[in-house]
Structures are given as structure tokens and as C-alpha cells.
N, C-alpha and C positions, 0 to 999 in steps of 0.2 A: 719750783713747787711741783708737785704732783708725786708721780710715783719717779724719784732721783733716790740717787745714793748722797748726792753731795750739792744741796740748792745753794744760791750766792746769790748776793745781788749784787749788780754791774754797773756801775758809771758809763757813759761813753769816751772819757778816757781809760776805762778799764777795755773797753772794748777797741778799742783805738794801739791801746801799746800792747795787748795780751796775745793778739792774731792776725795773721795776713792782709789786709787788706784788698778785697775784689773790688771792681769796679764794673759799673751797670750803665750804660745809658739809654733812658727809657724814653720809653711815648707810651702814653694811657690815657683813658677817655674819665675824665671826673664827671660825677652827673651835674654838677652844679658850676661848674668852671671850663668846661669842656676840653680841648686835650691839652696834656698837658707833656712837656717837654724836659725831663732832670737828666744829670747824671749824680750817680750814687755811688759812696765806697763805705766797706767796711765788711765786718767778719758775714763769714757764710752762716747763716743759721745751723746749720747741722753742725759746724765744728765746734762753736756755742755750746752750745747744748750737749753736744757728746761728754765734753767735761761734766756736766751733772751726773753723767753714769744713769741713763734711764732705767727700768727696772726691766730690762731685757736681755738676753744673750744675746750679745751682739755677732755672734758666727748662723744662730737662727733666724731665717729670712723674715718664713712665717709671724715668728715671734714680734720683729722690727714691725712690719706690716701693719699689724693692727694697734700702732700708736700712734696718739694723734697731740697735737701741739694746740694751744690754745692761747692768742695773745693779746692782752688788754693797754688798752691808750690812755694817756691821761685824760681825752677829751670820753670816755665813755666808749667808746669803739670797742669792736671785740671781733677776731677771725680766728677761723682754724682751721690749720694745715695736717696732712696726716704726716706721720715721718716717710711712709715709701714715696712720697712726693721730692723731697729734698736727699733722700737715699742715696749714693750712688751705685747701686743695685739696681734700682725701680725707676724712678723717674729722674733722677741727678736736678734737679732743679735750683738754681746757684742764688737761693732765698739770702738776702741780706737783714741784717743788724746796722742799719747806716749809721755813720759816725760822720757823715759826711756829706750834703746834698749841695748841689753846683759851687762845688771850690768853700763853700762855708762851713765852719765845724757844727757840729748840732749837739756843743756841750749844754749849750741853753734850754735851745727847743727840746731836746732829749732826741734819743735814739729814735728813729724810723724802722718798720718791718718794708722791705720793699722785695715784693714776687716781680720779678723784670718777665719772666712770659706771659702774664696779666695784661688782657685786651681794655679791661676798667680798672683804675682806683680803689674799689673798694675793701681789698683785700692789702693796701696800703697803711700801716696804721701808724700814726703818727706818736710821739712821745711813750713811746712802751712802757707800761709800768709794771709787766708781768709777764712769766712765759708759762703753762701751765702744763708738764707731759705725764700723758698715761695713755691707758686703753679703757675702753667702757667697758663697764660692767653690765654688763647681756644678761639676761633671765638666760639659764641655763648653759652659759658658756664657760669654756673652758682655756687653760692656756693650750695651745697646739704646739705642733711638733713641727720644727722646719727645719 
């Protein structure tokens, strides 16, 4: 959803058989469970997502830059990531779409977002039911030139 050429929605065996597969092993601090210990696999979020075709030139940096991702959980949760964070221009950050958390599949649970550089959880979202990309719209702004 948002500003894409071509939104879908995915299963996590869509996600499972459609891309590469990375793998994360974490440690994160939950606030209410304390740390906590996975390993994760599945597609990169940016490679996800690039199939939507965002509403960018993708050879413009600038352009890339100021999009930002927005993704909601079946539990009510919501986090947003910008794209120069997941880039690999800007920050290469290897954000996952888990299909997969310690050897279990997560066709049930649903899909996980998992940031593996995240010193807390809370940017962890569990059963994704949504990915939302655009840029905001600013009083007075325009698209730039990159």
C-alpha cells in the first residue's frame, strides 16, 4: 500500500519460496520479558518491497531518502522504518520479513518484521498485516533532485 506501482499481498510462504532467504541471530532487550535470544530467516525487507515499485526513481538518492515504510501487526503494533535505513546506499540495514524464527516456520503466527541492529524489541513486529511506503507530505515541500 501507499505510494507503489504494484501492492500484493503475501503469505509467508509467499515469502518463503519468492526470495532468498537471510538469516539473523539476535539478542534484544523486550520490556516486559527481558532479553531475549532468536534466530530469524527470511527475505530482506528492501528486496520485498522493491517489487512494489515505490513511487521513486530509484537511480535518485535524494528521492530514495525521504521514504519511509510503515508496518502494522496483527496484535495492533505499528513501527516505521525509513528506506535510506534498509538502502544499501545509506545505511544497508539487512531488515527482515521472517518466515522463520528458531527452526519453526511462522506460516501460523504470520510473518515477523525483524531489525537485527535493534538494542530493544520494540521495533520487532510480530504477524505483519501490512507494509505502508511513501513520503510525507510537508506543507510546502517538494519532490528533490538527487
Amino acid at each position: 500500500m501507499g505510494d507503489v506501482a504494484h501492492p500484493a499481498t503475501l503469505t509467508v510462504a509467499d515469502l518463503r519460496q519468492g526470495w532468498e532467504q537471510h538469516r539473523a541471530d539476535v539478542v534484544f532487550d523486550c520490556a516486559t520479558a527481558g532479553p531475549q535470544h532468536h534466530t530469524f530467516a527470511g527475505p530482506l525487507l528492501r528486496e520485498v518491497a522493491a517489487v512494489a515499485q515505490p513511487g521513486f526513481d530509484p537511480v535518485r538518492r535524494k528521492e530514495r531518502s525521504r521514504f519511509l515504510l510503515a508496518v502494522s501487526g496483527g496484535d495492533g503494533h505499528h513501527t516505521v522504518l525509513s528506506w535510506a535505513e534498509i538502502d544499501p546506499d545509506f545505511g544497508d540495514a539487512p531488515v527482515l520479513l521472517a518466515t522463520r524464527m528458531d527452526d519453526e516456520e511462522l506460516d501460523v503466527a504470520g510473518t515477523q518484521l525483524v531489525v537485527p541492529s535493534d538494542r530493544c524489541g520494540a521495533r520487532y513486529v510480530s504477524a505483519v498485516t501490512g507494509i505502508w511506503i511513501g513520503a510525507p507530505r510537508l506543507p510546502g515541500s517538494r519532490p528533490s533532485e538527487g
